[in-house]
N, CA, C and O atoms as a GROMACS GRO file, in nm:
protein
  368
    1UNK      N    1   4.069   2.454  -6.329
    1UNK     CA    2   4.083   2.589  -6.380
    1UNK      C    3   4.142   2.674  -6.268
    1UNK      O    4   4.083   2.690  -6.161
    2UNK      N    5   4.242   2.721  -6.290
    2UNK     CA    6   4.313   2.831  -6.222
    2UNK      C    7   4.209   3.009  -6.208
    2UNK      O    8   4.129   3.057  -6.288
    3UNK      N    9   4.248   3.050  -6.105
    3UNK     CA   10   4.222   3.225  -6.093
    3UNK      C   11   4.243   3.264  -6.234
    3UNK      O   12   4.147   3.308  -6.298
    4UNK      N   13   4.379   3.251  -6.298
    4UNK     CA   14   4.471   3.299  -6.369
    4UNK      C   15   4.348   3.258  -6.540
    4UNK      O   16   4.325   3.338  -6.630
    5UNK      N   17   4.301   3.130  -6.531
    5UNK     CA   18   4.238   3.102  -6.650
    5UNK      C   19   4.109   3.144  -6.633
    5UNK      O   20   4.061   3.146  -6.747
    6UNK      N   21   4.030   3.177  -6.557
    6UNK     CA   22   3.903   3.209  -6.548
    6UNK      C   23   3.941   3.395  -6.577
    6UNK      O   24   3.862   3.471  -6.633
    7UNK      N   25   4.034   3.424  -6.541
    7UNK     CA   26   4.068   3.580  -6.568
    7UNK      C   27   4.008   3.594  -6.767
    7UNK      O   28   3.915   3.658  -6.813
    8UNK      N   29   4.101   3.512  -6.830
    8UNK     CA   30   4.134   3.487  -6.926
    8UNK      C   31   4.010   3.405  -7.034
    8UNK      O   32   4.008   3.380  -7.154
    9UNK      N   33   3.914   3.380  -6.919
    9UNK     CA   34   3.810   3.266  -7.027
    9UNK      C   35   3.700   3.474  -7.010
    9UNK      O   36   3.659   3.530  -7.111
   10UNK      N   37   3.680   3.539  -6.863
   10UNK     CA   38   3.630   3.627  -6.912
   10UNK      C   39   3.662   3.714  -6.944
   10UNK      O   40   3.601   3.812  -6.901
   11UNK      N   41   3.770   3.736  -7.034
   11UNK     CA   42   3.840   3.833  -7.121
   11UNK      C   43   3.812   3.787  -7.268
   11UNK      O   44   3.820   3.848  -7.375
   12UNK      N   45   3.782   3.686  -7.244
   12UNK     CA   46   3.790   3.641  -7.417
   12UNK      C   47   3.631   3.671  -7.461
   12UNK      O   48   3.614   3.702  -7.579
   13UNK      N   49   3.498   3.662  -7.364
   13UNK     CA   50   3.425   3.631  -7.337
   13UNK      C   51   3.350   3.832  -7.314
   13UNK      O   52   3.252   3.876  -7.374
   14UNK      N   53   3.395   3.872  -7.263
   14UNK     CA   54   3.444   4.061  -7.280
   14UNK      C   55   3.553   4.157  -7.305
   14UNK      O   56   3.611   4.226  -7.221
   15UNK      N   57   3.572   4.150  -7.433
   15UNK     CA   58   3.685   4.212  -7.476
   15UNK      C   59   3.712   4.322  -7.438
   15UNK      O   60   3.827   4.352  -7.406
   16UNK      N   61   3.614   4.405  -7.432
   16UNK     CA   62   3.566   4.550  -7.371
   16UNK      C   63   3.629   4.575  -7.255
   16UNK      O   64   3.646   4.695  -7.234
   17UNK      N   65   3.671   4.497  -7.167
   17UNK     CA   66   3.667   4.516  -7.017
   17UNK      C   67   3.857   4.479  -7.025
   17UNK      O   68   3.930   4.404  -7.091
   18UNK      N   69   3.873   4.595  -6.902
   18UNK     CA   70   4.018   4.534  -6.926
   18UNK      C   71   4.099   4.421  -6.844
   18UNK      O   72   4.017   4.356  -6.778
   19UNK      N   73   4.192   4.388  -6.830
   19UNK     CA   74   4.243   4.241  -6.737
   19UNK      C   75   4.262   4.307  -6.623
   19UNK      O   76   4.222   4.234  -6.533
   20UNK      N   77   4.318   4.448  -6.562
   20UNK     CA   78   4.329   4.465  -6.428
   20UNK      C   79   4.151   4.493  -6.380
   20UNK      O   80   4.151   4.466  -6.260
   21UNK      N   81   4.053   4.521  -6.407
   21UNK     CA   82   3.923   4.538  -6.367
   21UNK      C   83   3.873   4.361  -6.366
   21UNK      O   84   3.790   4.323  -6.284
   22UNK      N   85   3.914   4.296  -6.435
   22UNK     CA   86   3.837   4.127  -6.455
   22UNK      C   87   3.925   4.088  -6.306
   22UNK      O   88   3.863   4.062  -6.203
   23UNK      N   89   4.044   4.089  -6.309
   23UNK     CA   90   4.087   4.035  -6.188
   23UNK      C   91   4.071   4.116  -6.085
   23UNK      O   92   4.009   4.043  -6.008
   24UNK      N   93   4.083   4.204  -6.038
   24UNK     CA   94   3.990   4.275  -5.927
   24UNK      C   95   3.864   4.221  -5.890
   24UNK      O   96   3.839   4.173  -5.779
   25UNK      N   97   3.758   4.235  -6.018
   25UNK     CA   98   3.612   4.180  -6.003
   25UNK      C   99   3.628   3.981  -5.917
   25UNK      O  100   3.558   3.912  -5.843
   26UNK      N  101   3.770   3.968  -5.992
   26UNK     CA  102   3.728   3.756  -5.974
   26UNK      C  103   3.791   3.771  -5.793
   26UNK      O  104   3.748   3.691  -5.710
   27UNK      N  105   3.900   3.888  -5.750
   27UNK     CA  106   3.934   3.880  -5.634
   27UNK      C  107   3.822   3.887  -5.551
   27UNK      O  108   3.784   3.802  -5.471
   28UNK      N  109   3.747   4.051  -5.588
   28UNK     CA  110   3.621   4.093  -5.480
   28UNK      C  111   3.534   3.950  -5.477
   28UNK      O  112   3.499   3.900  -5.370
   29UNK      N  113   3.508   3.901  -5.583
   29UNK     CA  114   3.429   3.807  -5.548
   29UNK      C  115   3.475   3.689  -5.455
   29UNK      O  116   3.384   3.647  -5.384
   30UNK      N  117   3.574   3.638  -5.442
   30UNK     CA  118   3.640   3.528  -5.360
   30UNK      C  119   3.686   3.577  -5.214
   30UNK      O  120   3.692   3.514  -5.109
   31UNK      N  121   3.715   3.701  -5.241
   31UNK     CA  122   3.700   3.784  -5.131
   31UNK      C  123   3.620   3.777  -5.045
   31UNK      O  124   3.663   3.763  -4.930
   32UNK      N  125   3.480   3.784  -5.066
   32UNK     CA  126   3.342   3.812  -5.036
   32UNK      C  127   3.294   3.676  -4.994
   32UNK      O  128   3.240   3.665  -4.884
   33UNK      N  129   3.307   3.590  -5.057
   33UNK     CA  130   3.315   3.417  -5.018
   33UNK      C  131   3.382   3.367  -4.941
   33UNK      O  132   3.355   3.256  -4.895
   34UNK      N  133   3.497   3.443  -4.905
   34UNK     CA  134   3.586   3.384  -4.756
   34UNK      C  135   3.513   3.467  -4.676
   34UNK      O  136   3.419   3.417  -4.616
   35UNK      N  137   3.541   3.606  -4.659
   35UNK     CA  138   3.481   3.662  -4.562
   35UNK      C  139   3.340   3.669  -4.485
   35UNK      O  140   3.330   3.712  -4.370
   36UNK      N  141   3.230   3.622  -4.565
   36UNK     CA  142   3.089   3.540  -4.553
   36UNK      C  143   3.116   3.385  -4.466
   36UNK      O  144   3.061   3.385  -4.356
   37UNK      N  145   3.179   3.280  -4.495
   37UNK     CA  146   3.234   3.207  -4.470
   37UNK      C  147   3.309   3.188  -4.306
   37UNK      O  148   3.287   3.103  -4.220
   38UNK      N  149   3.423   3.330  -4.309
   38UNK     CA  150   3.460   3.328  -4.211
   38UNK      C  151   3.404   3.412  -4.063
   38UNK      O  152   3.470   3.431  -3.960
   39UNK      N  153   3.252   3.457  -4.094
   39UNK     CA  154   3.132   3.492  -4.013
   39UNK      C  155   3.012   3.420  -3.975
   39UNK      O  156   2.912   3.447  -3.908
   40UNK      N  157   3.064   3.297  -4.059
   40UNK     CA  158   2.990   3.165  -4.037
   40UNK      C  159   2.866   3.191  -4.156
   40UNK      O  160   2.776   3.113  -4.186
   41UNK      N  161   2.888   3.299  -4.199
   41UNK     CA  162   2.722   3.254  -4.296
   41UNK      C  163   2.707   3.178  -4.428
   41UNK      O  164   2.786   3.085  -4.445
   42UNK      N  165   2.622   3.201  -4.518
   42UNK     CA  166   2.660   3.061  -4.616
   42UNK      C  167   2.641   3.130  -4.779
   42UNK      O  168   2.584   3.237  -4.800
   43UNK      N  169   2.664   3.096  -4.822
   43UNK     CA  170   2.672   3.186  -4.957
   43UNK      C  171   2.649   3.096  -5.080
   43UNK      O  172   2.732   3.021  -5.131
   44UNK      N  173   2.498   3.120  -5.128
   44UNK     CA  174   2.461   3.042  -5.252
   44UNK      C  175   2.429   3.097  -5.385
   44UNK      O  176   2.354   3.193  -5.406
   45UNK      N  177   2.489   3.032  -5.468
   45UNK     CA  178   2.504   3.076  -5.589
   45UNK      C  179   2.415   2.946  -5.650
   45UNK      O  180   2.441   2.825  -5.645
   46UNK      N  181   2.271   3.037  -5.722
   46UNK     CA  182   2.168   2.926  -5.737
   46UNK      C  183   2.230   2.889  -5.909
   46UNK      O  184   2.285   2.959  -5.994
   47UNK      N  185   2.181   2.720  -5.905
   47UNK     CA  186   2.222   2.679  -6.037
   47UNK      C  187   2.372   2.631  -5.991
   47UNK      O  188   2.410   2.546  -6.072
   48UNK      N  189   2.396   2.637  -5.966
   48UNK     CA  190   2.564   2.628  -5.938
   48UNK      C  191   2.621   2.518  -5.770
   48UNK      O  192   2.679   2.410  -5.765
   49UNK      N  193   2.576   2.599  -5.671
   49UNK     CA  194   2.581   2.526  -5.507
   49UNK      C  195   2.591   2.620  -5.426
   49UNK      O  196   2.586   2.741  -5.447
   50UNK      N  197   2.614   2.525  -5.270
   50UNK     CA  198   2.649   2.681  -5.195
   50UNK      C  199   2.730   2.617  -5.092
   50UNK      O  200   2.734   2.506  -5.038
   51UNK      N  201   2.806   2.748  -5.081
   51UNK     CA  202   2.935   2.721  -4.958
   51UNK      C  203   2.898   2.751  -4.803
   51UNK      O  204   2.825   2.850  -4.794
   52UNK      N  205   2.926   2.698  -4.692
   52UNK     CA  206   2.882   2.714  -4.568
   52UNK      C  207   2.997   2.661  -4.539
   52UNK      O  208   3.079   2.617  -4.619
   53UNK      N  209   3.008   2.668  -4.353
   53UNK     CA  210   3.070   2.642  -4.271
   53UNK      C  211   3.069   2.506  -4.231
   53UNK      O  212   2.998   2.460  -4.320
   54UNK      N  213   3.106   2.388  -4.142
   54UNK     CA  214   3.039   2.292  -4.079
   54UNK      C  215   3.157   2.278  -3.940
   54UNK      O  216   3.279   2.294  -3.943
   55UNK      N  217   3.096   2.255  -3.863
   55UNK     CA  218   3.178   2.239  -3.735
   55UNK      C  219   3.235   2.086  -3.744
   55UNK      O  220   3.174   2.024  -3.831
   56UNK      N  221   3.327   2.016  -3.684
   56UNK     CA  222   3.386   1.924  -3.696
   56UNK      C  223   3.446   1.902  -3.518
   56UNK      O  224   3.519   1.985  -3.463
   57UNK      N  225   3.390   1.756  -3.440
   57UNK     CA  226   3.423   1.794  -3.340
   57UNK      C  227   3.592   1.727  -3.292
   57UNK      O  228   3.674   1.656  -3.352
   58UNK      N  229   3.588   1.797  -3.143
   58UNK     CA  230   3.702   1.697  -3.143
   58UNK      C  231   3.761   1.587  -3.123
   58UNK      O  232   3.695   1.541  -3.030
   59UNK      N  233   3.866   1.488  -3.153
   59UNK     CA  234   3.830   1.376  -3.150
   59UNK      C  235   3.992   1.307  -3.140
   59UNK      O  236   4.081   1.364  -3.202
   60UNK      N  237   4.012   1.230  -3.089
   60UNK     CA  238   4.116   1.122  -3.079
   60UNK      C  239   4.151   1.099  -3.220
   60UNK      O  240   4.073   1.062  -3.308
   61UNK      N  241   4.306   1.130  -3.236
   61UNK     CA  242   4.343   1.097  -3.395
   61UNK      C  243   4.509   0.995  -3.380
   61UNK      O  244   4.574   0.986  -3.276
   62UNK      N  245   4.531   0.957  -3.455
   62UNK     CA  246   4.659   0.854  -3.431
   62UNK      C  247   4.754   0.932  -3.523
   62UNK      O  248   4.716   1.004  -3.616
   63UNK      N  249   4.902   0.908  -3.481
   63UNK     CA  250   5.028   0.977  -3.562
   63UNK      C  251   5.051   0.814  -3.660
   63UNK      O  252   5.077   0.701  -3.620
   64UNK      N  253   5.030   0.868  -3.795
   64UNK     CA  254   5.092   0.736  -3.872
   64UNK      C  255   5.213   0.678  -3.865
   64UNK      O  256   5.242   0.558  -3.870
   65UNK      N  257   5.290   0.785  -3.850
   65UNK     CA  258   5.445   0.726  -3.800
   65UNK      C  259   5.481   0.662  -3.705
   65UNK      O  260   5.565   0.572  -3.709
   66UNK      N  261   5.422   0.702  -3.606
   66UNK     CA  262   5.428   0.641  -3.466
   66UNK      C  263   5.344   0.543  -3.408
   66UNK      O  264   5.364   0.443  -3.339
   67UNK      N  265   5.254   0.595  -3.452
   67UNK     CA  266   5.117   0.507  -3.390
   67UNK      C  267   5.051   0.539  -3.289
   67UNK      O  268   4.953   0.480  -3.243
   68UNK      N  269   5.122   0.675  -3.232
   68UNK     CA  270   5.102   0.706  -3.080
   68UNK      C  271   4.951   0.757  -3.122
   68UNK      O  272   4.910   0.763  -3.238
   69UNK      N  273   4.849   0.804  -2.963
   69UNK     CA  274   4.749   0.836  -2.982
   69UNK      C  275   4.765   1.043  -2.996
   69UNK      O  276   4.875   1.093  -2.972
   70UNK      N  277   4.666   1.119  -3.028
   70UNK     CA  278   4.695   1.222  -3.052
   70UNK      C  279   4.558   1.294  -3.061
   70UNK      O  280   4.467   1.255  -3.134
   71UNK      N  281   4.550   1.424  -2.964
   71UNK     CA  282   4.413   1.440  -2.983
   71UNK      C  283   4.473   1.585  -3.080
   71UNK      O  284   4.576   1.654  -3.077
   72UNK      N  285   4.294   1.584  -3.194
   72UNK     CA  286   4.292   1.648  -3.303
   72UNK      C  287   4.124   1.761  -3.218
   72UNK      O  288   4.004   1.741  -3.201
   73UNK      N  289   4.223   1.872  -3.192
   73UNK     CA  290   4.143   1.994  -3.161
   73UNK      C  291   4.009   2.007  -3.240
   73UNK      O  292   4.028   1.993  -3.361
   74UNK      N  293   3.855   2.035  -3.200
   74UNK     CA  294   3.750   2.097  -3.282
   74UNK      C  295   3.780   2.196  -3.340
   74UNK      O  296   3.835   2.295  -3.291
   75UNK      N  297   3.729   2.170  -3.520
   75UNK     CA  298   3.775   2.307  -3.592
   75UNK      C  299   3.667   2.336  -3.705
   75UNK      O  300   3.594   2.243  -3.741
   76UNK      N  301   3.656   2.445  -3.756
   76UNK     CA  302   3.526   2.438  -3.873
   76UNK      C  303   3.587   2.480  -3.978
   76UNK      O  304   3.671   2.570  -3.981
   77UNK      N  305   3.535   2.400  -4.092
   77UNK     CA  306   3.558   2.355  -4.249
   77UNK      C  307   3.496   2.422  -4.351
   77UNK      O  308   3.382   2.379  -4.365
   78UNK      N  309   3.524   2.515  -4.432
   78UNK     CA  310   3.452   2.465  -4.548
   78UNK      C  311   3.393   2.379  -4.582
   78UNK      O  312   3.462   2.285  -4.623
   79UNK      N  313   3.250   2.361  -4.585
   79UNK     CA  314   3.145   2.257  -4.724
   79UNK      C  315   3.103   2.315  -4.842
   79UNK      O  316   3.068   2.433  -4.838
   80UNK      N  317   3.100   2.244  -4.960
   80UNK     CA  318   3.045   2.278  -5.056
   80UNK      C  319   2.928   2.200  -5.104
   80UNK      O  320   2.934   2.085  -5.148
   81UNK      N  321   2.835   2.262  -5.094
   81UNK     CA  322   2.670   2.161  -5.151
   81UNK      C  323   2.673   2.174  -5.285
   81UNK      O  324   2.675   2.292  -5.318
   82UNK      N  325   2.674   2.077  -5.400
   82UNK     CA  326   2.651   2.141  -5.513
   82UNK      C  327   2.492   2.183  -5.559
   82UNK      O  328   2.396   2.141  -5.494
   83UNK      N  329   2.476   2.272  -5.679
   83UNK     CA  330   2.338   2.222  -5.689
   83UNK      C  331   2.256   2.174  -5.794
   83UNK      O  332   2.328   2.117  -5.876
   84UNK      N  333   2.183   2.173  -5.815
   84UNK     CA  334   2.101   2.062  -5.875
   84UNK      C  335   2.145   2.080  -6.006
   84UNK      O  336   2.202   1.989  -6.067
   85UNK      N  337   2.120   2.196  -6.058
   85UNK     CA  338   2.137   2.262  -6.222
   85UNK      C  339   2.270   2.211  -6.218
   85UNK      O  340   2.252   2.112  -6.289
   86UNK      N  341   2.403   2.206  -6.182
   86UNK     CA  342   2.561   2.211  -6.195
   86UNK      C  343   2.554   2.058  -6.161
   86UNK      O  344   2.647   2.015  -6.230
   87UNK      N  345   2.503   1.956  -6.100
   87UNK     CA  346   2.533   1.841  -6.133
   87UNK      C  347   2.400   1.736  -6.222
   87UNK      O  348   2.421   1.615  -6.229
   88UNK      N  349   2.300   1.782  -6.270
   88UNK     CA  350   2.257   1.776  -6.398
   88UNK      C  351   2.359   1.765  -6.500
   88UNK      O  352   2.383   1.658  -6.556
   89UNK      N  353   2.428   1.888  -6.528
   89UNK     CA  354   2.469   1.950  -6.634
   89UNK      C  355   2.630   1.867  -6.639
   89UNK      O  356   2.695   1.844  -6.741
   90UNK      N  357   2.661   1.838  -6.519
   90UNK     CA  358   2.803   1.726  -6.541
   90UNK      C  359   2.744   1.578  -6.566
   90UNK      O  360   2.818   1.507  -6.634
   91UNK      N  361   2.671   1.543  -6.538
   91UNK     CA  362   2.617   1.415  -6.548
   91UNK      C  363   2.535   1.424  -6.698
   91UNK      O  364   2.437   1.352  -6.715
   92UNK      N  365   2.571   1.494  -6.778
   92UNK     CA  366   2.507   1.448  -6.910
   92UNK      C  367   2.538   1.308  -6.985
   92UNK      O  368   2.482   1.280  -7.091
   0.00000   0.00000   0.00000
């Protein structure tokens, strides 16, 4: 599902509300999830999962083309935990 279709599943879902306020609302929110994220803190949405940071260290990596050796700088990732209710509910 795209930004663009979730705009559109809650428009159909609140007719009332108009499409420039639904996409504003779906930005602030993703908004708010990087920027949490990029302060290192973790952001859970119960029923559903939660997003955090994870450090990744650094480490000796190889060029496929070459074969040569290549070191790959420490950097931190996005994780996503799912949670319990949201993989219940796919595993039916």
């Amino acid at each position: 599902m795209t930004k663009s279709e979730l705009v559109q599943r809650l428009l159909a879902a609140h007719p009332e509300l108009h499409v420039q306020d639904l996409e504003r609302l779906v930005n602030v929110v993703f908004e708010e999830i990087t920027h949490t994220l990029m302060e290192g803190g973790r952001v859970e949405l119960r029923g559903f999962g939660a997003f955090s940071v994870r450090e990744r260290k650094a480490r000796q990596g190889r060029n496929p083309r070459t074969g040569a050796s290549v070191e790959v700088p420490s950097k931190r990732v996005p994780f996503f935990k799912c949670g319990k209710e949201l993989r219940e509910r796919v595993n039916k």
